[in-house]
PASEBA-1860 file (N, C-alpha, C; in nm, 3 decimals):
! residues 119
1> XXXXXXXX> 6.362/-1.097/15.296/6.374/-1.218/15.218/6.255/-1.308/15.249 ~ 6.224/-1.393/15.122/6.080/-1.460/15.153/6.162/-1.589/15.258 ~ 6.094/-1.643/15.290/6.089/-1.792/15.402/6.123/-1.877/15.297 ~ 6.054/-1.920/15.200/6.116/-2.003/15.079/6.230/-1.980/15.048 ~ 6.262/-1.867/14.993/6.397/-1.801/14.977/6.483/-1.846/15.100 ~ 6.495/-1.810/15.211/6.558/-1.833/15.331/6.595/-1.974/15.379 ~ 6.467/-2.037/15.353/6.521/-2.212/15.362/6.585/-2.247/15.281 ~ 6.585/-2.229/15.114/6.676/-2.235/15.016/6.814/-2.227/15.012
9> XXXXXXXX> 6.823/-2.103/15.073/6.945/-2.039/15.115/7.064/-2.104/15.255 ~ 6.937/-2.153/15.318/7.002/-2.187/15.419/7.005/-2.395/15.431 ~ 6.977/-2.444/15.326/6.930/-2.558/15.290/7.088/-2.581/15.185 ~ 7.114/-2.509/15.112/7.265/-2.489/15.014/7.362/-2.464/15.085 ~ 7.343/-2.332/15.232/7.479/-2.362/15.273/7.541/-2.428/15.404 ~ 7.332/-2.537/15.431/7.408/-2.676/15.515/7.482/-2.751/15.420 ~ 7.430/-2.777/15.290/7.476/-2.869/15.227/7.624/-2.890/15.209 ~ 7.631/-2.753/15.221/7.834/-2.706/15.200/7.880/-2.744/15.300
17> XXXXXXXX> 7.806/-2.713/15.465/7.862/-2.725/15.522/7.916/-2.871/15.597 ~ 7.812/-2.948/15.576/7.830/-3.132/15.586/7.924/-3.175/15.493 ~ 7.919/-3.145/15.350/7.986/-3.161/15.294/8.173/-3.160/15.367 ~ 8.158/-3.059/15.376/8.301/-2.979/15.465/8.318/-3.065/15.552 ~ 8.258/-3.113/15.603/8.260/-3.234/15.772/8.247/-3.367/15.758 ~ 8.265/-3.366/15.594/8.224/-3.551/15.608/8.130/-3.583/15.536 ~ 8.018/-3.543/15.519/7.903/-3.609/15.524/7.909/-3.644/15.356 ~ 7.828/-3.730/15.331/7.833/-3.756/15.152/7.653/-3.751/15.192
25> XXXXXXXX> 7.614/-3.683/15.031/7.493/-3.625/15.064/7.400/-3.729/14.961 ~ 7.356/-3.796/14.980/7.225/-3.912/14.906/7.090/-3.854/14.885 ~ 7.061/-3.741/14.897/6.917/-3.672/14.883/6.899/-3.527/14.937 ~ 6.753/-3.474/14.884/6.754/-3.310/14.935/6.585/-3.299/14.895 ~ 6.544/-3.299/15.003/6.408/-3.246/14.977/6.329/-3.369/14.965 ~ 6.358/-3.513/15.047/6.271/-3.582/15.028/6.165/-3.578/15.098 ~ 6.033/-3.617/14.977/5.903/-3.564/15.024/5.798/-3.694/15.025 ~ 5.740/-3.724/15.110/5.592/-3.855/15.117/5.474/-3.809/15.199
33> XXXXXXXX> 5.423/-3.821/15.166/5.243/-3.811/15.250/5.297/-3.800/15.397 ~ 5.429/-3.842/15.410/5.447/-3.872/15.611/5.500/-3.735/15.650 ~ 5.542/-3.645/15.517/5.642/-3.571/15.584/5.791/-3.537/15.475 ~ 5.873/-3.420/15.489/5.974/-3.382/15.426/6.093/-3.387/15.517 ~ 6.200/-3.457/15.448/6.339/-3.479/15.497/6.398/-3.359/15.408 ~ 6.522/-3.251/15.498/6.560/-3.132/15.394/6.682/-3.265/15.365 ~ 6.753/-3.313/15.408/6.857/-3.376/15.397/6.898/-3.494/15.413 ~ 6.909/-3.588/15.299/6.963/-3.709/15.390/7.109/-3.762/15.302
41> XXXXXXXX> 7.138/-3.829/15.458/7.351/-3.794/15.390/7.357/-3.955/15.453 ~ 7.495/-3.998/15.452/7.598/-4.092/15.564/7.710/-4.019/15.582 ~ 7.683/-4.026/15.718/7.819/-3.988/15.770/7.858/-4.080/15.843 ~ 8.030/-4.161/15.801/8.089/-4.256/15.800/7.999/-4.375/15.805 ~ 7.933/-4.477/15.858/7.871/-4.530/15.853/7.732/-4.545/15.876 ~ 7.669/-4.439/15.906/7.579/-4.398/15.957/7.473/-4.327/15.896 ~ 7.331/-4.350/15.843/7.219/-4.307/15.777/7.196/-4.160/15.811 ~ 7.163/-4.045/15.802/7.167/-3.912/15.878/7.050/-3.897/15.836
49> XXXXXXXX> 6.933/-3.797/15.916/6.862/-3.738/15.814/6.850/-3.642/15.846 ~ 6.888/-3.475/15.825/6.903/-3.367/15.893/6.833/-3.259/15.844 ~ 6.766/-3.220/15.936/6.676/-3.141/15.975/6.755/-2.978/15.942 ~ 6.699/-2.886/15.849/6.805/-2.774/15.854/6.717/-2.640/15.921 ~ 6.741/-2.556/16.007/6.705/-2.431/16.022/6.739/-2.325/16.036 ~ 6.710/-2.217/15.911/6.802/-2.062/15.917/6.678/-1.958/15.992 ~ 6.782/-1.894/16.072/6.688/-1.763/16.117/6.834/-1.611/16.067 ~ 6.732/-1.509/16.026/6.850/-1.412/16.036/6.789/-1.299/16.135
57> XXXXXXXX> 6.690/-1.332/16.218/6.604/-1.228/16.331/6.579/-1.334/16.473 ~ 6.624/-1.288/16.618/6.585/-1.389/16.660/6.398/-1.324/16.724 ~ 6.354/-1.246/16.639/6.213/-1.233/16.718/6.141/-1.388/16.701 ~ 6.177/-1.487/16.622/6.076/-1.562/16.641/6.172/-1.687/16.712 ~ 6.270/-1.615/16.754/6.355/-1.720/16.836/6.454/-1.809/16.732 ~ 6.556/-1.879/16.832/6.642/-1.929/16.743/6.648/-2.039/16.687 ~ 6.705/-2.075/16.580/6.687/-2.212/16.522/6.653/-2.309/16.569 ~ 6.715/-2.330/16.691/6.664/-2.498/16.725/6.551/-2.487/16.830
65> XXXXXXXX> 6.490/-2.384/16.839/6.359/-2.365/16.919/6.245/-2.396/16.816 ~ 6.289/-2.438/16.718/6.176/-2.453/16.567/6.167/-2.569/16.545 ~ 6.289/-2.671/16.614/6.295/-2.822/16.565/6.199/-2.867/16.713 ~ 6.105/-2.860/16.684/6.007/-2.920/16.802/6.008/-3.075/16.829 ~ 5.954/-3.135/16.933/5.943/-3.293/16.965/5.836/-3.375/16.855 ~ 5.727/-3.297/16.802/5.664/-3.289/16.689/5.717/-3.342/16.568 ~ 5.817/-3.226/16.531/5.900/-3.222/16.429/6.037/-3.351/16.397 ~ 6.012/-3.349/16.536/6.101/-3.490/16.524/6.086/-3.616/16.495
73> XXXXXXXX> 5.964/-3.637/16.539/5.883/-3.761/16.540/5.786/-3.770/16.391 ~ 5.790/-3.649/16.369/5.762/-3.658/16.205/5.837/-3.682/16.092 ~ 5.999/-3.649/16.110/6.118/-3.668/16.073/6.101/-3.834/16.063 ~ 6.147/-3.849/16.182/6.187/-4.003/16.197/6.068/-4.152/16.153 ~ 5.961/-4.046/16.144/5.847/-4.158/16.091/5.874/-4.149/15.912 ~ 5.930/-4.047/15.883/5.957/-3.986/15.696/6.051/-4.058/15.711 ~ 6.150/-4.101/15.799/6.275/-4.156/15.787/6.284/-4.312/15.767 ~ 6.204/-4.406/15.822/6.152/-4.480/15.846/6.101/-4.554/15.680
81> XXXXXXXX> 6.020/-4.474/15.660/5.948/-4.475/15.557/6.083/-4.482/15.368 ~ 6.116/-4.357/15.439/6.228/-4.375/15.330/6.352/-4.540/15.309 ~ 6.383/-4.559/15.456/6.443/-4.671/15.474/6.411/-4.826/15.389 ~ 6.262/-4.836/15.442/6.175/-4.911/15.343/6.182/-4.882/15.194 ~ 6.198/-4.774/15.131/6.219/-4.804/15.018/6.407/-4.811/14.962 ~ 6.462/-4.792/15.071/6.641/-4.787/15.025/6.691/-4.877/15.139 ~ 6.633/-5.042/15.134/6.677/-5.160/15.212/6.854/-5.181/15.198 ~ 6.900/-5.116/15.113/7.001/-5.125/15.116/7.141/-5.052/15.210
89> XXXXXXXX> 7.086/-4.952/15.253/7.149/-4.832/15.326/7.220/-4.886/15.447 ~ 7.279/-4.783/15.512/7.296/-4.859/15.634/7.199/-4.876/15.736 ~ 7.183/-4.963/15.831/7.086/-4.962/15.938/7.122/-4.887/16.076 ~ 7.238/-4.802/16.088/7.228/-4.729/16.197/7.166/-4.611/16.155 ~ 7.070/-4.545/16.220/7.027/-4.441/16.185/7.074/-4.305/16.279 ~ 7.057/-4.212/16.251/7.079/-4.082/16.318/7.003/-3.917/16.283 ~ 6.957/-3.839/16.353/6.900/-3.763/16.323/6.963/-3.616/16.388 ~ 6.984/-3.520/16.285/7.111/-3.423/16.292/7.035/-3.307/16.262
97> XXXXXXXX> 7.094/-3.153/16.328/7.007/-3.046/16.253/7.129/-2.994/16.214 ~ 7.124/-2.892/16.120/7.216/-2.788/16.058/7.144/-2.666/16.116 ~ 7.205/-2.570/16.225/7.101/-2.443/16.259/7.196/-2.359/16.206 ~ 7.086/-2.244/16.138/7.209/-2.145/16.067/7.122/-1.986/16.134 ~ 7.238/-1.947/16.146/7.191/-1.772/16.188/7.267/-1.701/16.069 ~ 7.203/-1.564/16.025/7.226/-1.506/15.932/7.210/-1.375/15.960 ~ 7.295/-1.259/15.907/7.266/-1.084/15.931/7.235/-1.099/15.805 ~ 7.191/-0.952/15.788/7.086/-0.880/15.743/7.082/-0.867/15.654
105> XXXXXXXX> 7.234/-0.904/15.548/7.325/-0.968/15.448/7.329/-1.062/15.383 ~ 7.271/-1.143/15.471/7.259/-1.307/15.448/7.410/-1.367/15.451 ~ 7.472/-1.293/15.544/7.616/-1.368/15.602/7.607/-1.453/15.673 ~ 7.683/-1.565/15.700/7.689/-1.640/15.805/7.699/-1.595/15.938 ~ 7.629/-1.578/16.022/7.696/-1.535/16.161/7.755/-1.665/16.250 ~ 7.682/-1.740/16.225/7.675/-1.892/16.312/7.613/-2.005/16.235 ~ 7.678/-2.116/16.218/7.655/-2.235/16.162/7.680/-2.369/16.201 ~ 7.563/-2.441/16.276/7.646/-2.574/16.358/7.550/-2.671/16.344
113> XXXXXXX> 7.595/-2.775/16.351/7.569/-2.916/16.335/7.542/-2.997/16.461 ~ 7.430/-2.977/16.496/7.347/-3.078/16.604/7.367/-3.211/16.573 ~ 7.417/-3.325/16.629/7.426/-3.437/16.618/7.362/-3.501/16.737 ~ 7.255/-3.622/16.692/7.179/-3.683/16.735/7.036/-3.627/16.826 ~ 6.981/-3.558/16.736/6.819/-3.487/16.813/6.792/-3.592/16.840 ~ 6.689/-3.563/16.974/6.604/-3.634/17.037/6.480/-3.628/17.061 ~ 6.352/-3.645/17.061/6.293/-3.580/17.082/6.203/-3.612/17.230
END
């Protein structure tokens, strides 16, 4: 499966899966010169912006070995940025991953919800 394909894939069935947990979903794929948010939701009162990663091989290691300190701080500066233009939102913020593992099938093997990355 291509990598496009695979984030796609695995980008639809975080979406299900927040969904399932709460989350009400306000965006997908927001994009600015700073950087791409795959997700941004509230969950209960709270701004989210979540970071999603599918692997279905662990040779290049597992999902959350991909959400780097980098990656975070690039997040949260896109996040930032987005805020400024949606003054209305809430002001607690939070930053969440969806890591998804997948066989060979493109089954779920494992699907979980990181709450509050740090970087």
């Amino acid at each position: 499966m291509k990598t496009k394909n695979l984030g796609q894939l695995g980008e639809n069935l975080a979406l299900q899966h927040l969904k399932n947990n709460g989350y009400r979903i306000l965006n997908r794929n927001f994009s600015s010169k700073l950087g791409e948010i795959d997700i941004i939701a509230i969950d209960s009162s709270t701004l989210v912006f979540v970071e999603v990663k599918t692997r279905w091989s662990s040779s290049f290691g597992s999902p959350e070995e991909a959400i780097t300190p980098w990656k975070i701080r690039k997040i949260i500066k896109t996040g930032e940025y987005f805020c400024l233009l949606h003054p209305r939102l809430p002001k607690d913020l939070r930053l969440d991953a969806v890591v998804i593992d997948l066989d060979n099938e493109d089954k779920i093997k494992r699907i979980e919800i990181i709450k509050n990355l740090t970087g």
